[in-house]
N, C-alpha and C positions, 0 to 999 in steps of 0.2 A: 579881349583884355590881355596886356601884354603881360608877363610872367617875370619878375626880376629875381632870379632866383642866384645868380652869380655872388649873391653877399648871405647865400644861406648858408648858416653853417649846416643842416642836415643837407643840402643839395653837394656842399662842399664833398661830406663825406661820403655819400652817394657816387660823385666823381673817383675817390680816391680809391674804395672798395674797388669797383669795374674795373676802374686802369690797374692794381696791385692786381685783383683776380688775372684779369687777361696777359699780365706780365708771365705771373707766373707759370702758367699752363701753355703759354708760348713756349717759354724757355725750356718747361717738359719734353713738350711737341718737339722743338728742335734737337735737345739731345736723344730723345726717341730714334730718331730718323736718324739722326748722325750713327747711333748706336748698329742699325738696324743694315745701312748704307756700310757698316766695317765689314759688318759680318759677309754681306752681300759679296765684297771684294776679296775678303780672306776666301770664301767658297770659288769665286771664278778663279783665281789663282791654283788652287786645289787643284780643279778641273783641268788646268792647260796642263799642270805638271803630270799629273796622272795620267792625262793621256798621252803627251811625249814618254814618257816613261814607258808606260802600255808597248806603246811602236817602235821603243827604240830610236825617237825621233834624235836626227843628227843635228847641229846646230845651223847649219845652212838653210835646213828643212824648218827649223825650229822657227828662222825669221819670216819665211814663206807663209808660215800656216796663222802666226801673229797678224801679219798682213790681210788674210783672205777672215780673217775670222773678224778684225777689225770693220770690212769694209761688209759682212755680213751682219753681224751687231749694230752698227750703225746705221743702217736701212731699217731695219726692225724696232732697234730702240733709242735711236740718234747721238747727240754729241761723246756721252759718256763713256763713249768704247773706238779711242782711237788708238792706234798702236803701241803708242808713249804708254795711256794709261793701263794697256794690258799689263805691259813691259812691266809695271809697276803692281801690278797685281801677282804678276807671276814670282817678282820679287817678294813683296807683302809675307807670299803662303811661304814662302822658301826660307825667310828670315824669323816668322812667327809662326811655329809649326803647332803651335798649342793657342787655338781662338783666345782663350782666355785671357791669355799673354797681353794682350791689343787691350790698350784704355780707351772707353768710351768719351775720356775726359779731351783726347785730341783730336781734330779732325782729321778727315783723308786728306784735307794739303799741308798738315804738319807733317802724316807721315810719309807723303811725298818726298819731304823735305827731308827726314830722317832716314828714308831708302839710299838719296844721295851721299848718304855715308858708308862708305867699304869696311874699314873699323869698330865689328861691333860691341868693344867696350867705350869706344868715344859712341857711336849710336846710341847706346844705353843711357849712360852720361845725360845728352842733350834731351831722352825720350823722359827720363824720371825729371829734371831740371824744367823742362814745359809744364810738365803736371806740377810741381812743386810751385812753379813762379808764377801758373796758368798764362805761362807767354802765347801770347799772338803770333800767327805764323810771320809778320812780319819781324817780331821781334825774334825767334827760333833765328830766323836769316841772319839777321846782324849779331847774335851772340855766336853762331857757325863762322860768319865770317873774321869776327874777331878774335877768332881763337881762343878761344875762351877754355876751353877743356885742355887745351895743351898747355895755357900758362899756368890754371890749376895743377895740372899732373908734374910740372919741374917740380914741385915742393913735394911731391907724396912719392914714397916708395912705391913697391908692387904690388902689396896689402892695400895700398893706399887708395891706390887706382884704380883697383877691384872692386872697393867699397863705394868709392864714386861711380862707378858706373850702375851698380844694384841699388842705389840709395838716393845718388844724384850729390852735389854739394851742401853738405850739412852742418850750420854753422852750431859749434859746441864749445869755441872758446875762442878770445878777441883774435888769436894770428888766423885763422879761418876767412877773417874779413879781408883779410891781405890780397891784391889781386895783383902781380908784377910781371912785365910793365899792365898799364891801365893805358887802353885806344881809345883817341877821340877820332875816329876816321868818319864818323860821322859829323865833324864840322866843317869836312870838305875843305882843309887846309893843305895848299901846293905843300908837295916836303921838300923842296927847292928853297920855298922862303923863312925866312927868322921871320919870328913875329914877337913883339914886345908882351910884357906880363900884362898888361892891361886891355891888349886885343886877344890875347886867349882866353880874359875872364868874360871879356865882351860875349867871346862867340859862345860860348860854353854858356851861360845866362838864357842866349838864342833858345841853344837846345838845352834847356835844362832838362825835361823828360828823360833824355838818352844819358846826360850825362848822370843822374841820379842810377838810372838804371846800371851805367858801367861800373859806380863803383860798389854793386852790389847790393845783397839783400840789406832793408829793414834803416834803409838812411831816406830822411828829412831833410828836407830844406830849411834853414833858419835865417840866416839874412846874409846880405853885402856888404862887405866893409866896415865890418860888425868890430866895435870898439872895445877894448879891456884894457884891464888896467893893473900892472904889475909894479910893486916895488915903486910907485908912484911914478912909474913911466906909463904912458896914454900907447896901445901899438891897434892896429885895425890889420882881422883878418881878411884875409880875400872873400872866401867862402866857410859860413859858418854851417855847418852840417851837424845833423845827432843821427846814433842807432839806435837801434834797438836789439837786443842779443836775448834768445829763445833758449835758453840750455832743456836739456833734460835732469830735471832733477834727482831723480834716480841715481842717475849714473855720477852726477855733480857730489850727492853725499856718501859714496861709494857702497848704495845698494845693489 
């Protein structure tokens, strides 16, 4: 006897329990292990510095012993211990010298990607802005590459730049939204050629994703060519976009 149970509502919700359960307890499991994998690398870095340190190791010596220990660790416990990544562990402990420090909310190839920063008030910057935005490490990439914290830091003093880097960019009233200039170097446009208003709204449409993203937090998409009507003249915007703006109220009614 066959079972039609696809139009059952108890079968339905049957279904949905097990997949929400198994979601959830995955996502656990995975930040578990992510958590578990930080700790892991902030200790081997520990270890290489500690023992260079111990020896007096020189930095000629220092690349020698990264080498041999690499191609030891990788016999024993395969891919995950190639010289790059020591290189980056060794970094890791050197950069974050208090475990604590390290968010379990990023992974190891965010803070790959955060290593590759020399400046550690722009590091700061991009580490609290990931957590803030829960960027992707793909996304981490393209907000690095478009400068994004150096076009933030022209508008702030020294206090200014400070606070971004311990806090990340915290939007508390409308010029915060300002980003100047705003990249679309993700529409892959020659900068040899002119291009008309009507093929840059084209491409930009393309990538809307990126382009919502560039101009910051807490904006919407609303339409194209979106009509209004002033003074009983008819005019159409290009792109109709809304925010949304988070104040803290506290500080907004001067508690």
């Amino acid at each position: 006897m066959k079972l039609e149970l696809h139009n059952n509502k108890k079968y339905s919700n049957l279904l949905k329990n097990i997949g929400e359960t198994y979601n959830q307890h995955q996502n656990v499991a995975v930040s578990y292990v992510n958590r578990e994998l930080l700790k892991a690398y902030w200790k081997i870095g520990q270890y290489i510095i500690e023992f260079e340190q111990a020896g007096q190791v020189k930095a000629e010596y220092g690349k020698k012993l990264l080498v041999q220990l690499s191609k030891d660790l990788k016999i024993q416990y395969g891919k995950g211990f190639s010289r790059t990544n020591l290189v980056y562990m060794r970094l890791f402990y050197s950069k974050y010298k208090i475990s604590q420090t390290v968010s379990d909310q990023l992974s190891w190839s965010h803070y790959v990607e955060l290593l590759g920063i020399s400046d550690d008030l722009e590091r700061n910057f991009y580490e609290k802005q990931s957590i803030h935005e829960k960027w992707s490490v793909r996304e981490l990439k393209r907000q690095k590459k478009s400068a994004l914290y150096h076009r933030l830091a022209m508008s702030k003093d020294k206090e200014g730049i400070l606070e971004m880097s311990r806090y990340g960019h915290i939007i508390q009233k409308p010029e915060d939204l300002n980003k100047d200039p705003y990249v679309f170097e993700f529409l892959g446009l020659p900068e040899s050629n002119l291009f008309s208003e009507s093929e840059l709204e084209k491409r930009l449409l393309n990538q809307l994703q990126d382009f919502l993203l560039e101009l910051g937090k807490g904006f919407a998409f609303i339409s194209q060519q979106h009509r209004i009507t002033l003074n009983n003249k008819h005019f159409k915007v290009d792109f109709l976009h809304s925010v949304s703006i988070r104040f803290k109220w506290g500080e907004y009614l001067g508690k």
